[in-house]
C-alpha positions as CSV (number, residue, x, y, z in Angstrom):
1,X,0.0,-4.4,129.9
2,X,-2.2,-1.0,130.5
3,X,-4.4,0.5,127.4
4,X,-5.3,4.2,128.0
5,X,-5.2,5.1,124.5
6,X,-8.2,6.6,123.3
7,X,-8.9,8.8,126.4
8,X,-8.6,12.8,126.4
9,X,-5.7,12.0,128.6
10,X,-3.3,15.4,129.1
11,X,-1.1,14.3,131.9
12,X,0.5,10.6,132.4
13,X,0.2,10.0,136.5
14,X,-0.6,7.2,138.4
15,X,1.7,4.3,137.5
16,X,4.2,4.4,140.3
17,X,3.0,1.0,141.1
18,X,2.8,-0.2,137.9
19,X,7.0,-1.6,138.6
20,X,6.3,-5.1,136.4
21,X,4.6,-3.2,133.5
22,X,6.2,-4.1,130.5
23,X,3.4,-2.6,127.6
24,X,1.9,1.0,127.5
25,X,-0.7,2.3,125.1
26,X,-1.2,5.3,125.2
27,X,-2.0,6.4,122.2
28,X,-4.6,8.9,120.5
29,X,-4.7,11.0,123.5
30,X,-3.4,14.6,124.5
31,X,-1.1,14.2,125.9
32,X,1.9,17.1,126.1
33,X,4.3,15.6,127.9
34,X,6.5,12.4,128.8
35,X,6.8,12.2,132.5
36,X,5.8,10.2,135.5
37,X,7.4,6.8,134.0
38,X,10.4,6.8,136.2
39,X,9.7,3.6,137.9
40,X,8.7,1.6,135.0
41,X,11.9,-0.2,134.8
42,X,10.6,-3.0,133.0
43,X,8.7,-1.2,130.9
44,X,9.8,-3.0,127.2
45,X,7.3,-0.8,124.6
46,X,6.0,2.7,125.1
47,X,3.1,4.0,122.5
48,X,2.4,7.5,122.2
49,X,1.1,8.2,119.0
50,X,-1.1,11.0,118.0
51,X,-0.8,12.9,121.0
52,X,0.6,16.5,121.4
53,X,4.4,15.7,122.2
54,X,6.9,18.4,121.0
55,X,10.0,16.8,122.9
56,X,10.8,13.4,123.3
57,X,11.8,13.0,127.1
58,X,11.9,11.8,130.2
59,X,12.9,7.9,129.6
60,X,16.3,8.3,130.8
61,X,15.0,5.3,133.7
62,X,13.4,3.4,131.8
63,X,16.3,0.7,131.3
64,X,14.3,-2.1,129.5
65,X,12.8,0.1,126.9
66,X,13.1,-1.5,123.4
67,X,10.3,-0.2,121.6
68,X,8.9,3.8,121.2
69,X,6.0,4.9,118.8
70,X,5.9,8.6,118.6
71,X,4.3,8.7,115.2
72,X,1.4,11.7,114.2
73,X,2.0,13.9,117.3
74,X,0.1,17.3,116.9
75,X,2.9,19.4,116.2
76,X,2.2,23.9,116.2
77,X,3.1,25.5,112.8
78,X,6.7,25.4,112.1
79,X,7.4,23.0,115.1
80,X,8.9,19.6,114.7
81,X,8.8,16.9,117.2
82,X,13.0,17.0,119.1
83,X,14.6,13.6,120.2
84,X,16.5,13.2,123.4
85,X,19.3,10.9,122.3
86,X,19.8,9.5,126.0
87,X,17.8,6.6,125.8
88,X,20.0,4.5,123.9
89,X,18.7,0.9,124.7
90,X,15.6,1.4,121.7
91,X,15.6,-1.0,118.9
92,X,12.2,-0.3,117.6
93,X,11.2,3.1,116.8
94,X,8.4,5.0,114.9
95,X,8.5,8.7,114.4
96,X,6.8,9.3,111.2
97,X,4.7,12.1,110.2
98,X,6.5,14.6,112.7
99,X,7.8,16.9,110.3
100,X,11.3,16.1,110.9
101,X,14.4,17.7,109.4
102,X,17.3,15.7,110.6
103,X,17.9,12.8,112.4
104,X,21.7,13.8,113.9
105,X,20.4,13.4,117.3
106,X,19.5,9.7,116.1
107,X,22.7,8.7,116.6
108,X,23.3,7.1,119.6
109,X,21.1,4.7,118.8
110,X,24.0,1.9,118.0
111,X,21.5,-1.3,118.3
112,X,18.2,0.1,116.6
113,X,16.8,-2.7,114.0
114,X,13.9,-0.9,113.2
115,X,13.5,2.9,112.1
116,X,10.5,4.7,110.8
117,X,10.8,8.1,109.5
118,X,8.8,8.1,107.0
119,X,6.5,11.3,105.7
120,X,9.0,13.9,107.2
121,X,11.3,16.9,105.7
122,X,14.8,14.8,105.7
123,X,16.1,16.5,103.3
124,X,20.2,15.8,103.8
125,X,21.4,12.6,102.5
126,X,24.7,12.8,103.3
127,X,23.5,13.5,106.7
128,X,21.1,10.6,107.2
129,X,23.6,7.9,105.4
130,X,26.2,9.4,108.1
131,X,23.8,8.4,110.8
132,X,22.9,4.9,109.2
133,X,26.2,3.5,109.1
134,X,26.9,2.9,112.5
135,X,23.6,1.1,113.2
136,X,24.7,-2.6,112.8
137,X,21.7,-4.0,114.1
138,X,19.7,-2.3,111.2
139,X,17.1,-4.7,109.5
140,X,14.3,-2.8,108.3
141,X,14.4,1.0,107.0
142,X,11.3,3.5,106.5
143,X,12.0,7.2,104.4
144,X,9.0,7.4,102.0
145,X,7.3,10.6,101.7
146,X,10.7,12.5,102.4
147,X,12.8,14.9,99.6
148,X,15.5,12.6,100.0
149,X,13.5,10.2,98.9
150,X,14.0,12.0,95.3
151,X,18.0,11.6,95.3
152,X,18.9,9.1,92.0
153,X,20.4,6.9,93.9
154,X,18.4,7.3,97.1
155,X,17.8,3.6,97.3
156,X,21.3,2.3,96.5
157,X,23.2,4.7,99.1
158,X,21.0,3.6,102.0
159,X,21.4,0.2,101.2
160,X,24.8,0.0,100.8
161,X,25.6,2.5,104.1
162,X,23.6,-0.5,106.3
163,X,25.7,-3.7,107.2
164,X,22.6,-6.2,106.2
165,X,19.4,-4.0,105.4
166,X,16.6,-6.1,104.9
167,X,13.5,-3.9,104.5
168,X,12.9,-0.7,102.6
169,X,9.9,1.1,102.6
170,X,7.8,-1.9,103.6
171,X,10.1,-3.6,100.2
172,X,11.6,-6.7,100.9
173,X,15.4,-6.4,99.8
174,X,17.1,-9.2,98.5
175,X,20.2,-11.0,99.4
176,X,21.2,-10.4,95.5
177,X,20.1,-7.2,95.2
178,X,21.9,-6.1,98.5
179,X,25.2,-7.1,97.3
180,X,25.0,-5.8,94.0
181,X,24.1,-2.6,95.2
182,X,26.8,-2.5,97.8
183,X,29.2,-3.5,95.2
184,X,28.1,-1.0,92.5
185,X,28.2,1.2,95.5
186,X,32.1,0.6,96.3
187,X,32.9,0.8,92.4
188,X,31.6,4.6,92.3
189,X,33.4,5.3,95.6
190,X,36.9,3.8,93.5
191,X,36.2,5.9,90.3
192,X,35.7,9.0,92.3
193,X,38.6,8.3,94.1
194,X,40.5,7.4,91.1
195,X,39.2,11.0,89.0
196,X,40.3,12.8,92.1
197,X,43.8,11.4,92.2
198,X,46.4,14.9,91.3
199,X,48.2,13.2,88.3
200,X,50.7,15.9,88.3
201,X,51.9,14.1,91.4
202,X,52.5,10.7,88.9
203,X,55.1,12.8,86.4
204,X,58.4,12.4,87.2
205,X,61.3,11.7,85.3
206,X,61.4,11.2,81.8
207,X,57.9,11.5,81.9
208,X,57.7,14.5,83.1
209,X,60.8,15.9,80.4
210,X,58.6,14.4,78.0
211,X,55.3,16.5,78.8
212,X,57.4,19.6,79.8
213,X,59.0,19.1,76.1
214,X,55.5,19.1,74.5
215,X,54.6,22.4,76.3
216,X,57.4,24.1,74.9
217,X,56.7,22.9,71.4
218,X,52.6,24.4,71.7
219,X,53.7,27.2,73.4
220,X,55.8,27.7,69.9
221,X,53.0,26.6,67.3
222,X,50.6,29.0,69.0
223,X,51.0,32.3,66.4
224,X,52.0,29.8,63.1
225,X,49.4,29.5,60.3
226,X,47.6,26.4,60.7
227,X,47.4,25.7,56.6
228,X,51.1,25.0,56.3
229,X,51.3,21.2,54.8
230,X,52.3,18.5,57.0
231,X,55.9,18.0,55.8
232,X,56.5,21.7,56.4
233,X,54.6,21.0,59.8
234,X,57.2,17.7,60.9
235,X,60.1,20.3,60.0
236,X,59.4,23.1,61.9
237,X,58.0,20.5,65.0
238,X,61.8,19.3,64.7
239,X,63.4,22.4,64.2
240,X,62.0,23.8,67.6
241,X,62.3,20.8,69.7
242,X,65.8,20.7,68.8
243,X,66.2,24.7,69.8
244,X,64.9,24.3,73.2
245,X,66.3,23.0,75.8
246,X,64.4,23.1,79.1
247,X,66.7,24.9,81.8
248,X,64.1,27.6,81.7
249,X,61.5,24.9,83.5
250,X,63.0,22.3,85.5
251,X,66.9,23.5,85.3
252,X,67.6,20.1,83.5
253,X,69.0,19.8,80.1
254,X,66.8,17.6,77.6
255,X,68.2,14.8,75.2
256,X,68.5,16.1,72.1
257,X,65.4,15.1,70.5
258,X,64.8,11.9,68.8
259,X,63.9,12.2,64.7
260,X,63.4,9.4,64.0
261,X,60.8,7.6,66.9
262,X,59.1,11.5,66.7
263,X,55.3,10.8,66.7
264,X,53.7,14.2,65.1
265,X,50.7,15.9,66.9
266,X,48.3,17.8,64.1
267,X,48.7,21.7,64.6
268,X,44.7,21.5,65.4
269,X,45.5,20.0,68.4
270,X,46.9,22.8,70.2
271,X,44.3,23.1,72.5
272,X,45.7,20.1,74.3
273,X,48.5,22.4,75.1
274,X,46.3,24.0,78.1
275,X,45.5,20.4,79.8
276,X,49.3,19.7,79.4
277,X,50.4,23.1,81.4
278,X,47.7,22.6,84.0
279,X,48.9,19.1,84.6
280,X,52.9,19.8,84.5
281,X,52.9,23.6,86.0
282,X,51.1,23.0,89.7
């Protein structure tokens, strides 16, 4: 364990010997660049926040790294700090307050428990619940201080995209609230599914004379005064449904139609007429 934090350091050298070094700190320095760690292959946790680090690199041999702190770096105007996604052995890792706008190259990350991102621009959260999925591992989950933070159901989404979160913004999450969330969660998924389903696709057969038989009788009310009484209504209903047969829509011949089971729609409803042609004519 080496601490150099607190030092005006710009350049990390002289550590080539340091081979059994397992702890780092380096933090509150200046440093610009990650470099010169090469043979710090038992190097477990890496601190470099609040130095001057624009692109996170130059780990690639460090094969026992598990924990990275990168938070507050000194970022130019419009800059943001860039991840190299190569070191893919981190389960611990802090990049918060880097002005951040996605976390895509986050990805290969599979066995990361523990993910601070807090007080950055992740805006996307389509994009960051994309990402989430596919960390197993994931415990404990930081995002405050982001715009996605202001999505209605920011907290329910990232809860229920994580196999067994445990912590959100430093909020304990319990086992009961976890699964009702997740199952609320799938619910929404179903009823979205369910609305998107094409229920012309579920029409066939009878059904389907029986709506193409409706069309024909709106499609026949549309220029008839509406104050006619309701007997006079029933009568010309049955007059034109007996009139029209349906070879002009499906090229099969309707039953004649049925008087006496008839169930009479009011002539105000005729704007049902429109739903019926969208759902029977794609």
């Amino acid at each position: 364990m080496i601490y150099l934090h607190n030092n005006e350091i710009f350049e990390i050298n002289n550590l080539d010997y340091t081979v059994n070094l397992t702890s780092l700190y380096l933090q509150k320095n200046r440093i610009l660049k990650i470099e010169n760690l090469r043979n710090l292959r038992k190097l477990k946790r890496l601190y470099l926040g609040h130095n001057t680090i624009s692109v996170v690199e130059g780990l690639e041999n460090l094969e026992s790294l598990e924990e990275l702190y990168l938070e507050k770096q000194f970022l130019y105007e419009g800059n943001c700090l860039c991840f190299d996604p190569r070191k893919n052995t981190l389960q611990v890792l802090n990049i918060s307050h880097n002005k951040i706008q996605t976390i895509s190259s986050l990805a290969p990350l599979k066995i990361l428990r523990v993910l601070n991102a807090s007080h950055n621009d992740l805006s996307d959260m389509v994009e960051v619940c994309s990402i989430i999925k596919d960390w197993f591992y994931l415990k404990e989950l930081c995002f405050a201080q982001n715009p996605i933070c202001k999505n209605r159901l920011y907290k329910e989404d990232l809860i229920a995209n994580v196999y067994r979160l445990e912590i959100l913004d430093q909020k304990d999450i319990s086992e009961h609230t976890r699964n009702f969330l997740k199952r609320l969660h799938g619910e929404r998924i179903s009823q979205k599914l369910q609305r998107n389903v094409n229920f012309a696709d579920k029409i066939t057969g009878e059904s389907k004379n029986y709506f193409l038989n409706l069309i024909v009788w709106f499609n026949s009310l549309i220029d008839l005064p509406k104050n006619y009484p309701v007997a006079v209504q029933k009568a010309v209903s049955i007059s034109i449904l007996k009139q029209n047969k349906s070879d002009d829509l499906t090229g099969d011949n309707l039953e004649i139609f049925d008087e006496k089971n008839a169930v009479f729609i009011p002539w105000k409803s005729r704007k049902f007429f429109i739903v019926l042609k969208k759902i029977t004519h794609k």
